[in-house]
C-alpha positions in Angstrom: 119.7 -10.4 -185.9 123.4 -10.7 -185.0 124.6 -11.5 -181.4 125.3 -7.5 -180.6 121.8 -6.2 -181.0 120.0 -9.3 -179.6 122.1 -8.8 -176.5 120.9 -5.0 -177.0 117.0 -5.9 -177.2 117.1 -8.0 -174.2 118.3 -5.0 -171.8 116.0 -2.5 -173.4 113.2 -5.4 -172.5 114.9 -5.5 -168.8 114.7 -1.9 -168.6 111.3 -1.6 -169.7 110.6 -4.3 -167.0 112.4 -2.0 -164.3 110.4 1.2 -165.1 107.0 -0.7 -165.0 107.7 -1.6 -161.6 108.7 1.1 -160.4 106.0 3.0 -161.4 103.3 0.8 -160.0 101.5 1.4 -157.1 102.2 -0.5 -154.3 99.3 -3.1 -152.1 98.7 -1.6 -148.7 100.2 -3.7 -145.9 97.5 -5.5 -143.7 96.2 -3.7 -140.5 98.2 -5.3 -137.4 95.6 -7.6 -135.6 94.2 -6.0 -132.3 95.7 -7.5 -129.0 93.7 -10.5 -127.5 91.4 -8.8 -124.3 93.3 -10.9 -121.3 91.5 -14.0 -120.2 89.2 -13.4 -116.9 90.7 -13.8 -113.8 90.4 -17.4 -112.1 87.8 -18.2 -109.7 89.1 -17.3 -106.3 87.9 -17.2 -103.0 90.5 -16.5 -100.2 91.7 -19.6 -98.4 90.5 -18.3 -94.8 86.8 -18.0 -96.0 87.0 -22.0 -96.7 88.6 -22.4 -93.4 85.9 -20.7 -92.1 83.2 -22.5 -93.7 84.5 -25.9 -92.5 84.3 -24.6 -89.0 80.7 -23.6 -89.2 80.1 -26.8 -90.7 82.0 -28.4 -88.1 80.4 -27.3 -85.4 76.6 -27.5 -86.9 77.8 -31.3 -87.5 79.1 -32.0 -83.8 76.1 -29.7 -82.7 73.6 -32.1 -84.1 75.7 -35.4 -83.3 75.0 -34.7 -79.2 74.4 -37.6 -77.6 70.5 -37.1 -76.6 71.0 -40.2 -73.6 73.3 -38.9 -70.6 74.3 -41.9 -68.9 76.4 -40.2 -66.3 77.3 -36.3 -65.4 80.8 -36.4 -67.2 78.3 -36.9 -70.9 76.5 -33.9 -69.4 79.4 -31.8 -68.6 80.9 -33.2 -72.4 78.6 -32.3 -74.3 77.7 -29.2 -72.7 81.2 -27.8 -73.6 81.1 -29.0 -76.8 77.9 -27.2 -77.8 79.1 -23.6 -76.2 82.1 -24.0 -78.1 81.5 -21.2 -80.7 82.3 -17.5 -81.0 79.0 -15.9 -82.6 80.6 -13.3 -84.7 82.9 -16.3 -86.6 79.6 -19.1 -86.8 77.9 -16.1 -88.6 81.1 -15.1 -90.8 81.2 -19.1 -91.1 77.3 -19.2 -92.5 77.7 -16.8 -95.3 81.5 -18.4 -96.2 79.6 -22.0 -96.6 76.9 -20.3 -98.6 79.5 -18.9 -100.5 81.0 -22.5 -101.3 77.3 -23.6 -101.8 77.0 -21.6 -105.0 79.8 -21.9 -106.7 79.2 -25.6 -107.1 76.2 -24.3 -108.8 77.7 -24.2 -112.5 74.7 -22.1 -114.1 75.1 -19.3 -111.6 78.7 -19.1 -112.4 78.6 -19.0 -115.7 75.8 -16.5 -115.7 78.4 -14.2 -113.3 82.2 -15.4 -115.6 80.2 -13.7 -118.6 81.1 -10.2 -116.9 84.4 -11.4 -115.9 86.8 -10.8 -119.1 86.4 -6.9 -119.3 88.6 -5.2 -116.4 86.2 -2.1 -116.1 83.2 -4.0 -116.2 84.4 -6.4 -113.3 85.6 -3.6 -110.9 82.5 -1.5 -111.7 80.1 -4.8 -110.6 82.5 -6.3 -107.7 82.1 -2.5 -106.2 78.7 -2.6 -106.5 77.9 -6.2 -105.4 80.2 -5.2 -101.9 77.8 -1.8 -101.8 74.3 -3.0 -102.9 74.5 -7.4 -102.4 71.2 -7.2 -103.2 71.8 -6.8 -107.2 73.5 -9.9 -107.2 69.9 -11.8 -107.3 69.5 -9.9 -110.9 72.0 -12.3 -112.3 71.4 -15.7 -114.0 71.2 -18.7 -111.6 70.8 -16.3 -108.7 67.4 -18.1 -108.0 68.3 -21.8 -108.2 71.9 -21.0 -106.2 69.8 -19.5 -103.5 67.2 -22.5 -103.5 70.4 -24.7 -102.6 72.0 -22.2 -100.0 68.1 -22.8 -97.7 68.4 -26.1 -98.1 71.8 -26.6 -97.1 71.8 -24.4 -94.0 68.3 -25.3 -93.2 69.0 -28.9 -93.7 71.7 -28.1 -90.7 69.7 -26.0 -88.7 66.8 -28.3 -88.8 69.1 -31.1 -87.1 70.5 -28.9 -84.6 67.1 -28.3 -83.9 65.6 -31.5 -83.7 68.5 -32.7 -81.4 67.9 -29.8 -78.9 64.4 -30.9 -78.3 65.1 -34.4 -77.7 68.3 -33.2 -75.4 65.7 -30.9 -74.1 63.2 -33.8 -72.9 66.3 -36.0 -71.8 66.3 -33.5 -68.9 62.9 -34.8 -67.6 63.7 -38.0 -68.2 67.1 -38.5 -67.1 65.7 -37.3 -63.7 64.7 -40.8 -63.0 68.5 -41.9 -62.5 69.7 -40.4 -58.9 73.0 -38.9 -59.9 71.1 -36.2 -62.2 69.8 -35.1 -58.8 72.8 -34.0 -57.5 74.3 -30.5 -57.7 77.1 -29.8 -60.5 80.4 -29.2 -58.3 82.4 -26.2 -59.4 79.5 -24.2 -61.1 81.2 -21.0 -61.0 84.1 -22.3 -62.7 81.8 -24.4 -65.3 80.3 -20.9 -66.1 83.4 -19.8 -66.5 84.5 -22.0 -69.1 81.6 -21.8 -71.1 82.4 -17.8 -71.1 85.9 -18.8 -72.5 84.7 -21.5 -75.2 82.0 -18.9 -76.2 84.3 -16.4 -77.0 87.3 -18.6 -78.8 87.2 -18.9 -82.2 87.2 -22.9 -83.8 89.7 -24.1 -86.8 87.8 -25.9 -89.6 89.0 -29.2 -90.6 92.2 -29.0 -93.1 90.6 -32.0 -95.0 87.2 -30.3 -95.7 89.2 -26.9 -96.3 90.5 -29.1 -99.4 87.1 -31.1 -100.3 85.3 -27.7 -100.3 88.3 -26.0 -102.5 88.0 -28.7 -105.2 84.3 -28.2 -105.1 84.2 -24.7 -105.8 86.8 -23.6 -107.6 86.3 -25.5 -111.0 83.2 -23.9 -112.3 80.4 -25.5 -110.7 78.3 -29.0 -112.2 74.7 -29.0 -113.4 73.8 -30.9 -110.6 75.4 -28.8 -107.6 76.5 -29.7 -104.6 76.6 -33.5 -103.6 73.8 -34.5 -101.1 71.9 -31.5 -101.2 69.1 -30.9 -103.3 67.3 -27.8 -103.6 65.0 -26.0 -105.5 65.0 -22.5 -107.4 64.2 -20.1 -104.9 61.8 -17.0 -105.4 63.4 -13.6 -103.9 63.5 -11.4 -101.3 65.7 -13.9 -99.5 66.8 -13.4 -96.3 70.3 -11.1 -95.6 72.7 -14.3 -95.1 71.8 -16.0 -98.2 72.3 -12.6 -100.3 75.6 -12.4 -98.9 76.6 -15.5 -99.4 75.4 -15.1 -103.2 76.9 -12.3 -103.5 80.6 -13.6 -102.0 80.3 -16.2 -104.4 79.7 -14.0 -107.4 82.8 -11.9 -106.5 85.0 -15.0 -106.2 83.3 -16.0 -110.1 84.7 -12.7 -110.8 88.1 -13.3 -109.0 87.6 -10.5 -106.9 87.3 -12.3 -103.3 91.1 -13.3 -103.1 93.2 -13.0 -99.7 94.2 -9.5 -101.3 90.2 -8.6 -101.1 89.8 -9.4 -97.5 89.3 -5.9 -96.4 87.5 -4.3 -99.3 84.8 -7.4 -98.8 84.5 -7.3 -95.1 80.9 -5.7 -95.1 79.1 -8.7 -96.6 79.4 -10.7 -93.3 77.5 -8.2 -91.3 73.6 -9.0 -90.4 72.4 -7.5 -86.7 69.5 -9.8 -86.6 71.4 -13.0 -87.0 73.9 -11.8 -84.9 71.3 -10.4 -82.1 70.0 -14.0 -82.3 73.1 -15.6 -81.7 74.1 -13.1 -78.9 70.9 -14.1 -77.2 71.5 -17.7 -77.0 74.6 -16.9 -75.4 73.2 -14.8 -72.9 69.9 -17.4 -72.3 72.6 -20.1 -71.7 74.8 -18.3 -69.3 72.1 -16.9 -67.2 70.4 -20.4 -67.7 73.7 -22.0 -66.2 74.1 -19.1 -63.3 70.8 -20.7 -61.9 71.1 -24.7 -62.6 71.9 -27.0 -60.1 71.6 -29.9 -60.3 73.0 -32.3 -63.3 69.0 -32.5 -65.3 69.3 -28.8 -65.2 72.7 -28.6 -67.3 71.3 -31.1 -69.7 68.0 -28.4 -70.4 70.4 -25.6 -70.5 72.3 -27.3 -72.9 69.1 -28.4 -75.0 67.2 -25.8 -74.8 69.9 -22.9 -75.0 72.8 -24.1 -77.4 71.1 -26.5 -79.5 67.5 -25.4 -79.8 68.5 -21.7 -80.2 71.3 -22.1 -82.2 69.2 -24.0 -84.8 66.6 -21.8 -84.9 68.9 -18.8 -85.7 70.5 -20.7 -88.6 67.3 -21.4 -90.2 65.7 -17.9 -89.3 69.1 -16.5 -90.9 68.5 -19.1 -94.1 64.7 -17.9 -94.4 64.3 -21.5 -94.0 61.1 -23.4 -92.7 60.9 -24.0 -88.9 60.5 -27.5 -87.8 56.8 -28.0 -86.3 57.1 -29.4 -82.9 54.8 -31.9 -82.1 52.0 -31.2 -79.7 52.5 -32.4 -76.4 50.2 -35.5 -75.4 47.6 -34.0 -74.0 46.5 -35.5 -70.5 42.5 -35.6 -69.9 41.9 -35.0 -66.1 39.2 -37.6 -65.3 37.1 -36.9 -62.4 36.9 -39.7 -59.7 33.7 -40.9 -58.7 31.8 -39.6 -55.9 31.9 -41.7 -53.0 28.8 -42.9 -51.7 27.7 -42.0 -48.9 26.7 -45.0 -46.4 22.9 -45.9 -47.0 20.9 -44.9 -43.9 20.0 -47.6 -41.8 16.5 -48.6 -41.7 13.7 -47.1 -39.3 13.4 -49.3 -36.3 9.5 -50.4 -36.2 7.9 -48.3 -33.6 6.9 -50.5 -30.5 3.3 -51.2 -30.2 1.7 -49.6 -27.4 4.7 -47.1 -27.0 
């Protein structure tokens, strides 16, 4: 084969090459990969619900820190406007807020309500109902052993509100010993009057705690729960505070209780009978005040009416256990012995003869 018609054979072999490919059939391209879904929202609970928490823990910590010796009527007239100072609207608010940050720190209750969390719909359509019905929330995973640990924290802090109240309570029989309890409180109208004011002005919670709580309940929970408080799973109904607060803390799982949310979540801290409790106590310890006189009076107004009352709200609110006071000594009246009566003197011997 000369030079010409080897060059000839290797075009037609190129051509050949050319029409085979053109005439075969193309590989489909591969299907574009669907879109990743969005990752769920971040765990959110609007900063003034933590700052709200710390103040009703705040308070149920002075509250139960009240000296239960009063020395002198300046610890009487201390403490006394330390324990009125509380707006009962914001220490209810406060309640469901801490039992809020109470379950989130419960990690199987939060992952039970992050499962819903990645689907948009899906979390609007259960956020709207858990604002609507908070009841539902207790149908979720966890819901039982996250309420078990909302009684025991509030009812551990109503129970030492409590117990403080009665021994402020039986200071006021004792303290009446010392002579200066005796003597009448000066200014009572304008004491009355200040209690009225502190009653009625909201506390700020502690910016420290605001932080301690944050950290807490923002990262997901632990298997173990809160520090220092131990509960156990809890069998429903529960009462309307700790629903609340379990459902609060399901929405912020579900990012849906930011500062943005304020508004649409504003129904959950609503209860009448904790509320009519806690307006009661109010009005017991103003009228209680009205009356008192003298210093011992103040110090059972202040036992009886801001501690003892306010504790048992919280742990009526918690569905928690009341204290059980113990019985009083009881006193057995012994009757005193007869007196004798003188014996009669003896019959004088008749005289002989007479």
């Amino acid at each position: 084969m000369t030079y010409r018609h080897s060059v000839l054979a290797g075009l037609a072999a190129l051509a050949a090459t050319f029409v085979l490919a053109a005439c075969s059939t193309p590989e489909p391209a591969a299907p574009p990969l669907p879109p990743a879904p969005p990752p769920p929202p971040a765990i959110n609970l609007s900063a003034s619900l933590f700052e709200e928490a710390s103040a009703w823990r705040g308070y149920m910590s002075r509250a139960a820190a009240t000296p239960t010796a009063f020395p002198d009527a300046t610890t009487v007239a201390t403490s006394l406007r330390a324990g009125a100072s509380y707006e009962p609207k914001q220490l209810l608010r406060g309640s469901i807020a801490y039992a809020a940050v109470i379950a989130l720190q419960d990690q199987a209750f939060v992952s039970g309500i992050r499962a819903y969390a990645s689907d948009p719909e899906q979390r609007r359509r259960i956020a709207a109902q858990l604002v609507v019905t908070p009841y539902a929330v207790t149908s979720y995973p966890g819901a039982d052993r996250a309420a078990g640990l909302i009684i025991s924290a509030l009812g551990s802090d109503g129970t030492k509100v409590l117990m403080t109240g009665r021994a402020v309570k039986q200071s006021a029989y004792d303290v009446q010993k010392q002579k200066w309890s005796k003597e009448f409180v000066p200014n009572r109208e304008g004491r009355l009057a200040d209690v009225r004011t502190l009653s009625s002005t909201p506390i700020r919670g502690d910016i420290e705690e605001v932080g301690r709580m944050q950290t807490a309940s923002l990262g997901g929970g632990s298997t173990t729960g809160p520090d220092g408080i131990v509960g156990q799973s809890a069998t429903a109904p529960y009462s309307p505070v700790v629903v609340r607060g379990l459902a609060l803390a399901a929405l912020a799982a579900l990012g849906e209780a930011g500062d943005d949310k304020l508004i649409a979540i504003g129904p959950l801290f609503t209860d009448e009978p904790s509320m009519f409790c806690l307006n009661m106590s109010k009005l017991m310890l103003y009228q209680c005040l009205a009356a008192a006189k003298p210093h011992y009076e103040d110090v059972f107004c202040l036992g009886q009416h801001v501690l003892i009352d306010t504790g048992q709200c919280t742990l009526k609110s918690a569905g928690a256990p009341m204290p059980i006071e113990p019985p009083r000594p009881v006193v057995v009246a012994t009757k005193a012995p007869a007196a004798k009566s003188p014996a009669k003197p003896a019959a004088k011997p008749k005289a002989k003869g007479g």
